[in-house]
SETILO-75164 format. One record per residue: residue in one letter; z, x, y of N, C-alpha, C, CB in turn. Coordinates in pm, whole numbers, plus 50000, padded with zeros to 5 digits. Each point is the difference from the previous one (the first is absolute). Glycine has a CB too. Layout:
aZXYZXYZXYZXY
...
# end
This chain:
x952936607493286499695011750081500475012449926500184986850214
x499085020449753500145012849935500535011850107498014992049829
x503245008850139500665011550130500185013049954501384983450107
x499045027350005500105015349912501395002350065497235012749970
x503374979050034501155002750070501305002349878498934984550234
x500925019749684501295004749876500785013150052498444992149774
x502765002650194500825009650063500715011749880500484979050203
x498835031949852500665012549890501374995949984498655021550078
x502024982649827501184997749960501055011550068498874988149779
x502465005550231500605008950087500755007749981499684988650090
x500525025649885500445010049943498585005049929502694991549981
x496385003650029499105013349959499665007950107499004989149827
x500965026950098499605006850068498574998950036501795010349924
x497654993450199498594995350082499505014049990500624979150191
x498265022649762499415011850029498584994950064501325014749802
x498524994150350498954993050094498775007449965501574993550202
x497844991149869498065003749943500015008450069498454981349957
x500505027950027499435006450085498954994450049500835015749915
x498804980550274498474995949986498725010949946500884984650203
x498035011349805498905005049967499395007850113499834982549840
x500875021150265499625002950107500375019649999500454969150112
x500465026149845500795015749922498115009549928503594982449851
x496575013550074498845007749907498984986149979501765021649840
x496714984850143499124989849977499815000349840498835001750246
x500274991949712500164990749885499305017349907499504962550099
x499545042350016499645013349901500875007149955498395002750096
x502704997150059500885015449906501144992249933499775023550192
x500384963949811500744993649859499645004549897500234982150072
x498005019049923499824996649857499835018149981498624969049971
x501575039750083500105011449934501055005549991498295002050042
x503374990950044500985002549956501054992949894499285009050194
x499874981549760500374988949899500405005649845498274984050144
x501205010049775500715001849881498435004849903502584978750045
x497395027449820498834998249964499984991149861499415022350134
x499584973949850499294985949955501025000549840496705000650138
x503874988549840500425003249870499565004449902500764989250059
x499215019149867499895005149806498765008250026500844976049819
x499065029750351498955006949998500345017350054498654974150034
x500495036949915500195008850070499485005550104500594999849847
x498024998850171499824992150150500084992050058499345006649984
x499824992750157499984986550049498254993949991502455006750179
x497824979349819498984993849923499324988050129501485004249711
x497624990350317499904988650042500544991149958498615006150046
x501184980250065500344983949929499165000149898500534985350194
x498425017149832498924991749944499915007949828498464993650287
x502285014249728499785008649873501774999049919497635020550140
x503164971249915500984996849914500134983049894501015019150209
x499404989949700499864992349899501664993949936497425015349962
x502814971850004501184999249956500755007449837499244978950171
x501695021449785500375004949925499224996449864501965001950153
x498285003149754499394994149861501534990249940497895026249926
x501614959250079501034996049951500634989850090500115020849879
x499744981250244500834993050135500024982149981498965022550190
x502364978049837499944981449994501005003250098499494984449739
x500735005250403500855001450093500184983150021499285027150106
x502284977550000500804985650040499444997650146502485003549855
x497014987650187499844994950178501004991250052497624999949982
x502925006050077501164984650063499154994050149503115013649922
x496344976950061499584999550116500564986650072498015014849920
x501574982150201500854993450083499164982150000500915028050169
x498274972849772498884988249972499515002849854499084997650261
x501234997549643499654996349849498525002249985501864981849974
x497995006950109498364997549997498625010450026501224979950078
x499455024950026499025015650033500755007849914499235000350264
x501735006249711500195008649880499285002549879501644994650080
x498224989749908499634997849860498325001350025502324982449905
x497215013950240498095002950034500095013049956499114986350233
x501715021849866499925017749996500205004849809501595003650314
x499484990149608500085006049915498404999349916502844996250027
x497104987949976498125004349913499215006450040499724984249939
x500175014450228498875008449998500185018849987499134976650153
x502065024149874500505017849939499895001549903501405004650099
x498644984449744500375002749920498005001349918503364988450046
x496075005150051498755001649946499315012550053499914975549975
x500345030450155499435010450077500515015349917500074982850253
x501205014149721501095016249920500414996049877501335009450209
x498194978349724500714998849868501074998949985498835008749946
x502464991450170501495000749963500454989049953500415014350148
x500014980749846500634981750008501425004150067498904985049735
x500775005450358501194996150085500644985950006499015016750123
x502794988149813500764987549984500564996550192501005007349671
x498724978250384500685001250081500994987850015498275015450078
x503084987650030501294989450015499794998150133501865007149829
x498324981350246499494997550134501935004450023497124976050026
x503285036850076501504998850033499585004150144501685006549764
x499184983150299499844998850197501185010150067499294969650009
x501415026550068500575009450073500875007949961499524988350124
x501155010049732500805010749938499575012349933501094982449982
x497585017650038499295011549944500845013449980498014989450111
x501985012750018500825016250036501184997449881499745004950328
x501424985249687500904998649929499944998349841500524993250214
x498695001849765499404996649858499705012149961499044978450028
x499935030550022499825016949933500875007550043497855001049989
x503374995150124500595008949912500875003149933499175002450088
x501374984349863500984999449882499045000449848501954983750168
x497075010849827499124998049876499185014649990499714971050029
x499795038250069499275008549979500265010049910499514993650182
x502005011649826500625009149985500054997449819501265002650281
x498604984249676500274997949841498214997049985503174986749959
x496135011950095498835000249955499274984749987500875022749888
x499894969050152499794985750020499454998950083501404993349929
x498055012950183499295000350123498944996550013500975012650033
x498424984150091498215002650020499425012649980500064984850164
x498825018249845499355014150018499215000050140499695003649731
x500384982650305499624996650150500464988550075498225010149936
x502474988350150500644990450051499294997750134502145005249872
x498074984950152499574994950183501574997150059497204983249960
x502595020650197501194996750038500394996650152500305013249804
x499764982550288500165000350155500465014950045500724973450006
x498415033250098500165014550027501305001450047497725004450052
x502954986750009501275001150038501565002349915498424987450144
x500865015149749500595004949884500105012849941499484981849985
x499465023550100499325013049945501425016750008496844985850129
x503665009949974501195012549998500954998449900499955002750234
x500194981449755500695001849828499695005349878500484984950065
x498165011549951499535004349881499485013149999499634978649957
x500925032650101500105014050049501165002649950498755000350199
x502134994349870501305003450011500714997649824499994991850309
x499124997849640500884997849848498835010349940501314969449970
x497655034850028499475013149926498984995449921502075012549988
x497814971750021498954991849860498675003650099501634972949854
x498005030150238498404997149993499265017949961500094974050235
x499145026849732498955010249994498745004250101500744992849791
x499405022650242499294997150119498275000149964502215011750152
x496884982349914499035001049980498945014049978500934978950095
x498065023049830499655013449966499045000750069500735003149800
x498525008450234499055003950127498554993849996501245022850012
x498214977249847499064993649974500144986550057499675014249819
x501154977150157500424983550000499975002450207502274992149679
x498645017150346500105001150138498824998550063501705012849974
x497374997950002498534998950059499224989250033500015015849896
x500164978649992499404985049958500394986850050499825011049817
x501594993050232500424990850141500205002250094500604992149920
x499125018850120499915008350160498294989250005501565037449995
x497544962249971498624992850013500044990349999499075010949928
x502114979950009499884987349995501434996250024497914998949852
x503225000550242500424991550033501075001650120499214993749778
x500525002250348500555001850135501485009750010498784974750046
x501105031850012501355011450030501584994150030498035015250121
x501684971449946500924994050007500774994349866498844998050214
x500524999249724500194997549859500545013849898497994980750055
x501185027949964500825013349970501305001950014498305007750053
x501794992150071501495001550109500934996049903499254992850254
x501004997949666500534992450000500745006649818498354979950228
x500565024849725500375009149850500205005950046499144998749842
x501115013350281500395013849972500755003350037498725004849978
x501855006449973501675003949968499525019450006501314972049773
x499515034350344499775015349955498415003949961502564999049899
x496514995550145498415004950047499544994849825500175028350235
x500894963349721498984995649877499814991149970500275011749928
x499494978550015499334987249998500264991549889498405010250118
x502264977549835500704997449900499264985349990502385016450029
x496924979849976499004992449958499074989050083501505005649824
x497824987150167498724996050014500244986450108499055010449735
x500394988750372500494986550097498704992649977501695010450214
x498954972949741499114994849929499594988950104500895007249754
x500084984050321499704989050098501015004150117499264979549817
x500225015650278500344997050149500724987350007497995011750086
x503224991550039500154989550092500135003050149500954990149813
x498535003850307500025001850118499674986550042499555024150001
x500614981450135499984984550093499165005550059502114987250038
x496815002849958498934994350117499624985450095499295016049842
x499914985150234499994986450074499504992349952500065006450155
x500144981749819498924988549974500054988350139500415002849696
x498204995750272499464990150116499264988550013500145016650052
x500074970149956498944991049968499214997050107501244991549839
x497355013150072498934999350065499694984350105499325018449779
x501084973950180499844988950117500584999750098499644989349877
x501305022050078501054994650160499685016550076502864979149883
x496655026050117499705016150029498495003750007502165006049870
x497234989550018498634999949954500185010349928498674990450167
x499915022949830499565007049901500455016350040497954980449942
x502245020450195500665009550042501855004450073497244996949996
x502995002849898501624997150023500825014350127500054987249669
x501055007750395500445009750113499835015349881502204980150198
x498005024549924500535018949956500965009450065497865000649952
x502344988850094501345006850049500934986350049498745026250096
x502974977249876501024991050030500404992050129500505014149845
x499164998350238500064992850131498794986050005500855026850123
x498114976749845498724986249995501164988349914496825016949950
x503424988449954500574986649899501314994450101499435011949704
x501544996850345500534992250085499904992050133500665012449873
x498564993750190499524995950121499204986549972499945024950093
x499604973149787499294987849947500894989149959498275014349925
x503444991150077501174987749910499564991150131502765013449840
x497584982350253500264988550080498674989450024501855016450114
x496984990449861498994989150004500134991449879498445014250129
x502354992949746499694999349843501024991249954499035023349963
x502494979350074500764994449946500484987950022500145017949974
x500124974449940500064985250011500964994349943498044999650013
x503715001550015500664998749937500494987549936500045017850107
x499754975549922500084984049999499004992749856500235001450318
x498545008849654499244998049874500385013749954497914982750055
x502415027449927500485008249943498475013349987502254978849878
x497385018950204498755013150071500515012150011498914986050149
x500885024549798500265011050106498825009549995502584998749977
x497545012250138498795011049975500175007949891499635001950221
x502005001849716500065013149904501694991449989498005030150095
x502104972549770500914999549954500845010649862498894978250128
x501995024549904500245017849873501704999750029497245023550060
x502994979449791501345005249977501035006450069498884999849862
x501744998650221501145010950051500615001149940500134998750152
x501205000349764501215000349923499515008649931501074979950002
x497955025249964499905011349840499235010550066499714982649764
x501315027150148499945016650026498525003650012502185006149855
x497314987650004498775006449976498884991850054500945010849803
x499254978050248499014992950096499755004950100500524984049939
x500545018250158500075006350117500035012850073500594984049951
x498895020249926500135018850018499035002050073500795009249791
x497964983750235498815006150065500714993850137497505000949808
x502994987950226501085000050142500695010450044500414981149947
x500195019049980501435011549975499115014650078501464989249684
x497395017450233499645005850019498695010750082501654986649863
x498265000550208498674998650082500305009450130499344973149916
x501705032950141499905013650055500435015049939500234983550169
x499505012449729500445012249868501245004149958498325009150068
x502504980249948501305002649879499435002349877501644984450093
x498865027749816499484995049860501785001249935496685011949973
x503904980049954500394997249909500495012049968498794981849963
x502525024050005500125012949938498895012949991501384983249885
x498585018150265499165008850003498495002949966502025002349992
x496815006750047498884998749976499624997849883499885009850155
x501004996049714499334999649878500934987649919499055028650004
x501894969750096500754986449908500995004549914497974986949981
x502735026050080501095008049829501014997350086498925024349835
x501024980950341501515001850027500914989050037499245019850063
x501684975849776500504987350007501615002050058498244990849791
x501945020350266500965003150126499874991350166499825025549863
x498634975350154500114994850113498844993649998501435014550107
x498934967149901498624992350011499075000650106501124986949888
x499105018150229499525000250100500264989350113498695012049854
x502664981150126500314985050107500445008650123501114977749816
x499485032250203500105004950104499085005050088501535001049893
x497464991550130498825009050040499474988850114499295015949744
x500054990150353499394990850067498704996249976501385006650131
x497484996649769499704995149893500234987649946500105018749994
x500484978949919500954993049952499874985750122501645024549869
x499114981850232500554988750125498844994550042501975011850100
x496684991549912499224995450025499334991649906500215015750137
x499994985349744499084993249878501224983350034498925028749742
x502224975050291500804991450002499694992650151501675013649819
x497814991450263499694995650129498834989650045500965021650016
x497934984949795499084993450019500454988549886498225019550108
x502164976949822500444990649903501394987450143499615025649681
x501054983450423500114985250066498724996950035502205001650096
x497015002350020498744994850043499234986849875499775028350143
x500014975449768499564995649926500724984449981499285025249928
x502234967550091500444993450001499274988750087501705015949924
x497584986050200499044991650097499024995149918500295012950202
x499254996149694498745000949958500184987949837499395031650140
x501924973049822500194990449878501254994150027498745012849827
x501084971850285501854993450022500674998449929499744990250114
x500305013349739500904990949927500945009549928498284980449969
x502995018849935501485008850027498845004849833503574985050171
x497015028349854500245012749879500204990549891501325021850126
x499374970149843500514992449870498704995349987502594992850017
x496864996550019498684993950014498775008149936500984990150214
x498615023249869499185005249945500415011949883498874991550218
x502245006249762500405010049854499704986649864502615020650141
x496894969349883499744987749897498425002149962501884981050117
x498065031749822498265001949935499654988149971500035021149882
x500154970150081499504985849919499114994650140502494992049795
x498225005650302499544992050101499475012650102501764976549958
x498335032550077498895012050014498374995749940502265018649958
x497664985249921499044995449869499414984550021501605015649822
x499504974750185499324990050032498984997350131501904995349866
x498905005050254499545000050104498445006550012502544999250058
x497085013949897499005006550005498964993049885501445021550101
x498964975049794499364992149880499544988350077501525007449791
x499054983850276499764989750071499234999550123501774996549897
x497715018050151499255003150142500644995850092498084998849931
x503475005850088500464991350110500475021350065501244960949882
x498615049650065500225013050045498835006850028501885000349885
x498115011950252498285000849992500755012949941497844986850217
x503275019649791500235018649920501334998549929498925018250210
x500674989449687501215000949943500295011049947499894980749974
x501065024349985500345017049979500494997449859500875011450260
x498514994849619500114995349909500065015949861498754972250150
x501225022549708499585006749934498704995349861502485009450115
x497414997649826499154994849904500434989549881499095021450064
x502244975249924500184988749930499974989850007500625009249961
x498974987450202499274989250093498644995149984501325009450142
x497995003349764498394991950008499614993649889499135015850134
x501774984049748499674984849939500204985850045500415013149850
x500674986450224500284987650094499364996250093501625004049963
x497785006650099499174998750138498454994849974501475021150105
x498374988549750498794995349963499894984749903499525027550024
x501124969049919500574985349969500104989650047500765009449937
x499594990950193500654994250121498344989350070502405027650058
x496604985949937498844996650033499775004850186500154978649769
x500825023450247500115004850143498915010650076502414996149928
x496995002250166498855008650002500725017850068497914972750051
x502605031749905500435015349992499435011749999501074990549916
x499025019150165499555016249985501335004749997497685003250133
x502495011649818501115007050022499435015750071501424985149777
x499345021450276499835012650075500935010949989499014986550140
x500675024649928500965013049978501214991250161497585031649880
x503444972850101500784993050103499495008450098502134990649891
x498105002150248500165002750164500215013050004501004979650079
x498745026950035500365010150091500934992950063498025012950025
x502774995350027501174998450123500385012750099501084983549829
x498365007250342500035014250068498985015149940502684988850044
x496085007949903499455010249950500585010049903499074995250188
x501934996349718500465006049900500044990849863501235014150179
x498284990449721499824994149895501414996049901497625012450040
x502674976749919500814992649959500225004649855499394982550167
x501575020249802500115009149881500724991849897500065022250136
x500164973049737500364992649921500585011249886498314978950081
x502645010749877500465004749847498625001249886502604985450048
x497665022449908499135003249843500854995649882498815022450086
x500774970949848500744997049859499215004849868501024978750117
x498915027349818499245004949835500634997049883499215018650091
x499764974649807500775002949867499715013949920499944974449981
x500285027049989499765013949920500074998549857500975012450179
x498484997649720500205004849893500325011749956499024986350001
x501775015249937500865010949987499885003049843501654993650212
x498355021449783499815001849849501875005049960496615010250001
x503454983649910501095000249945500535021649956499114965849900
x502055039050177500255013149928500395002949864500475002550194
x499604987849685499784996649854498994998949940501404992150028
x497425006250054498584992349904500045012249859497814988750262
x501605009549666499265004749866498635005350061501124981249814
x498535013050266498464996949993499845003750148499614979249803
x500485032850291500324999750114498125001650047503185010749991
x495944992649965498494996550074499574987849948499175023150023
x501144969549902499504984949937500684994450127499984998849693
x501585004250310500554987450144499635004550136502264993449886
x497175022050158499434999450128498834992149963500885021950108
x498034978849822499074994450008499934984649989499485021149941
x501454968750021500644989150042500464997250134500445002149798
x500175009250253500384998550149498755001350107502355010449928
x496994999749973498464996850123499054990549986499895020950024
x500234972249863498774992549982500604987150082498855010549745
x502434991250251500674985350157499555000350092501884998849984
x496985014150053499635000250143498315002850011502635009650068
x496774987649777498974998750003498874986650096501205014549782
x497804988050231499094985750053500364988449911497835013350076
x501934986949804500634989249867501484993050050498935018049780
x501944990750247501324998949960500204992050176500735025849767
x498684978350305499734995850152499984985550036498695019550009
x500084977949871499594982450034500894993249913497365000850046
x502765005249801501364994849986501184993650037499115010849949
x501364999150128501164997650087499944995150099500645013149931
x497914982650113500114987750110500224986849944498475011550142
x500534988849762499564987249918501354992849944497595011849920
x502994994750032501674995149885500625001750101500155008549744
x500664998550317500855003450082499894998850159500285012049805
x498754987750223499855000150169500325011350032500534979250058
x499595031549912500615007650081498795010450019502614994649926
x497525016650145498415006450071500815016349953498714979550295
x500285024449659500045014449960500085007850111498794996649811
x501795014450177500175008850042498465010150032502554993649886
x496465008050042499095009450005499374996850156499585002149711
x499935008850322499655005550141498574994950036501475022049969
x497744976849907498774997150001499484981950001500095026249878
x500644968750071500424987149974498564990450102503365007849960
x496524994150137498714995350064498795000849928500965006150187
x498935005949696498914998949987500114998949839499115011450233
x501474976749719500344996849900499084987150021502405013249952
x496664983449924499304985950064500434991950045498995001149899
x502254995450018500574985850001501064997550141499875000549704
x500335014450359500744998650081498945002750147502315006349816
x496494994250170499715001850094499544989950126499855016949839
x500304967350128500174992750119501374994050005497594995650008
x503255011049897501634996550000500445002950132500515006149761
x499564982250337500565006850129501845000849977497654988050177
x502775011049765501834997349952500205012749942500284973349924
x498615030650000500465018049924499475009650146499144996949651
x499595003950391499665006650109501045000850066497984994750001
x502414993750081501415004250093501435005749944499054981350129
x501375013849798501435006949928499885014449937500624976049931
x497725030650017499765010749953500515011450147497844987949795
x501215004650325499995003950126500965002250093498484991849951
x502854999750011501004999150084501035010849905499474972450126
x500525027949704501025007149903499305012750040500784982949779
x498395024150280499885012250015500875005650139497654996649860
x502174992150266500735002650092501524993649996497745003050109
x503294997949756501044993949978501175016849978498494970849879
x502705019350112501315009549988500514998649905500485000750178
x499815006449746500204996849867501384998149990498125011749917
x502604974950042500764997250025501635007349916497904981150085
x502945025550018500365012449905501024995349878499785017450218
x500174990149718500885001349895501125009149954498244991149973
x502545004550135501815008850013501254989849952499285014750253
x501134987349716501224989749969500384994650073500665008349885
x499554997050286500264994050080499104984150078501065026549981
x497904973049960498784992950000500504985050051498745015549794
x502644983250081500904985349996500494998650132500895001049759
x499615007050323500584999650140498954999750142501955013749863
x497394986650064498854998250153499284988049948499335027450093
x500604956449826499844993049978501114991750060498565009749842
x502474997750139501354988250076500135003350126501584997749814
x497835017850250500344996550139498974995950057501585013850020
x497094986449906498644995550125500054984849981498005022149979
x502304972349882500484985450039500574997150104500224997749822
x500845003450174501344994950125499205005350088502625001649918
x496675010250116500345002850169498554993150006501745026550076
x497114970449862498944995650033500064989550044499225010849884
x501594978950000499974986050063500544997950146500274993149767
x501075016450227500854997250136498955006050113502765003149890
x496715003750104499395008850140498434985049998500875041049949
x498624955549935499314988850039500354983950045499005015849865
x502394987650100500224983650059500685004350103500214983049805
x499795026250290500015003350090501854997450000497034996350086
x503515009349840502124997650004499945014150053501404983549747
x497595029550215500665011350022498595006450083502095001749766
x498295007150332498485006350059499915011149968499784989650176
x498945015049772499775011649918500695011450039498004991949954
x502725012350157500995008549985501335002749928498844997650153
x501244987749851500684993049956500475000849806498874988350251
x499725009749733499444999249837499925015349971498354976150001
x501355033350084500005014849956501835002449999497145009550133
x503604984649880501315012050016500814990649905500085013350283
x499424973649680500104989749866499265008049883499884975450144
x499205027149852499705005049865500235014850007498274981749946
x502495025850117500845013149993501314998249965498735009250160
x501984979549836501045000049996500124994649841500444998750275
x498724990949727500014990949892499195015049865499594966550189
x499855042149822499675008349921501625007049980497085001850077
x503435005650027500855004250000501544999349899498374998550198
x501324988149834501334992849916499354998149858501264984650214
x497195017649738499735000349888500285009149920498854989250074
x500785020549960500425016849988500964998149990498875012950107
x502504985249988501285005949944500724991049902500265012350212
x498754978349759500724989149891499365011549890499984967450100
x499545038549836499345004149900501185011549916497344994850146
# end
């Protein structure tokens, strides 16, 4: 399972995204930076890489690196050396950047991204490059590079949770809202063969956030910076926790149980689950499995839409390159149609671009359709240092408020306290 859950390191200083909600992507791109080695400003389509450019890719999969480097290297002539480096990225540039050992483009989990602010290695993107992904790739994904109304590089894949549903046990039109899926556990569940209507994660932060958040708690605030106050004091909050007991009728079995992805995965692989609350590193298994499956944008609840974590990888242009329009144009061609099917094909993982439906190959993809569909209505999961402390308290108080030891009032003045004592340990 490919997670975005890396925890900034502690004692860095956090400098917060700004959302995209602040300024739109136009007046980014006219308060941005201008195009390198130029004295005007130029189009995409009219930038050209350096005379000379050979650049480093660190990317997070060998295999697509190495697709992207030929086919860049045949489209711009550059040649691109690449090193497949996974979650130490941030850390890796920025002890190596500074001597020149670096990438000129790295990939990295967005939840990294205030570090890599805060240590000074990334470069911000130039207005031309900006334009060119204001058209092609979801705002939420934006969100997630920008720092002070500017934009520090390119969001290449998604993660979110959506529903999956097997079609035999549901058919072809799956619920749409939560209350249907629960009101359906008691005809459905069969504990004795191991049946249920819906089965999904409680114990994890980032599973349960669309629980958590289903009467609009958000997480450190609307834009996700203010890592002063998570928002557990809220009645908000008490309710996402109010609806996660309920939910205990609906799935009998203890928090430990369903925090065991393996047997989650199995169960649904086996058609013995008709819903499951899932992410995209599930649909090679699911589709393997042979199981007859659809997936969907998740439930409504109470006429409010169920809001999920956002996860992105990104590419980031290194604040060292040599070659600073050869490595944006590396960072965009990650989010080209090419670079798209690519990264399904090797990697599984689903691009980021907005248009993505009308990509051929994706266009009876019902697994990209929904996750494209649900990562636009997602939260981008924030990136404050404090990030590490709301993983340890929505654990504890989730499981306890679902195995019913604590009642969500209960679980609200538990995860105030239990934050509390985090903070003053610091």
């Amino acid at each position: 399972m490919k997670r975005f859950m890396a925890i900034v390191m502690a004692g860095v200083m956090v400098v917060a995204i700004t959302g995209c909600n602040k300024k739109s992507l136009e007046e980014l791109n006219s308060s941005g930076n201008q195009t390198s080695g130029t004295e005007t400003e130029v189009s995409f389509e009219e930038l050209k890489p350096e005379e000379g450019a050979s650049l480093v890719f660190w990317a997070t999969d060998k295999e697509f690196g190495e697709e992207m480097a030929k086919n860049f290297e045949a489209e711009y002539g550059v040649p691109v050396q690449v090193e497949e480096v996974g979650l130490g990225a941030i850390d890796k540039m920025t002890l190596d950047g500074p001597t020149g050992k670096g990438a000129d483009v790295f990939m990295c989990q967005h939840d990294a991204f205030a570090q890599g602010i805060a240590s000074g290695i990334l470069r911000p993107i130039d207005n031309a490059v900006v334009e060119y992904l204001s058209g092609r790739v979801d705002e939420v994904g934006i969100k997630t590079v920008t720092n002070e109304d500017k934009i520090y590089g390119v969001p290449v894949s998604l993660e979110t949770s959506c529903l999956f549903y097997n079609k035999d046990m549901v058919g072809d039109n799956p619920a749409t809202t939560l209350e249907e899926i629960m009101e359906g556990a008691d005809a459905v569940n069969d504990l004795d063969n191991n049946i249920f209507q819906i089965l999904y994660t409680v114990g994890d932060g980032y599973k349960i956030y669309p629980i958590l958040s289903s009467a609009g708690f958000q997480l450190f605030g609307e834009n996700g910076t203010n890592e002063a106050n998570p928002g557990f004091d809220t009645d908000e909050f008490e309710k996402g926790l109010e609806l996660l007991s309920e939910l205990h009728d609906v799935m009998p079995i203890s928090s430990d149980d369903l925090g065991n992805v393996s047997f989650l995965s199995n169960q649904f692989c086996e058609g013995k689950v008709a819903y499951e609350i899932s992410g995209p590193w599930d649909i090679e298994a699911f589709k393997e499995s042979g199981v007859n499956f659809g997936v969907t944008t998740l439930p409504t609840y109470q006429g409010n839409e169920l809001t999920p974590f956002a996860g992105v990888v990104n590419a980031h242009i290194s604040a060292y390159t040599e070659y600073p329009i050869a490595a944006q144009l590396l960072a965009a061609y990650l989010v080209s149609d090419e670079a798209a099917i690519k990264l399904y094909e090797i990697s599984g993982d689903i691009t980021t671009v907005k248009s993505v439906a009308e990509i051929d190959e994706f266009k009876n993809d019902e697994c990209v359709k929904a996750f494209t569909e649900q990562f636009a209505n997602s939260y981008p999961m924030p990136s404050v240092k404090r990030i590490s402390y709301y993983w340890t308290v929505s654990k504890a108080v989730a499981k306890a408020v679902f195995d019913q030891e604590l009642t969500p009032a209960e679980g609200r003045k538990k995860a105030v306290d239990d934050w509390n004592a985090l903070v003053e340990s610091e």
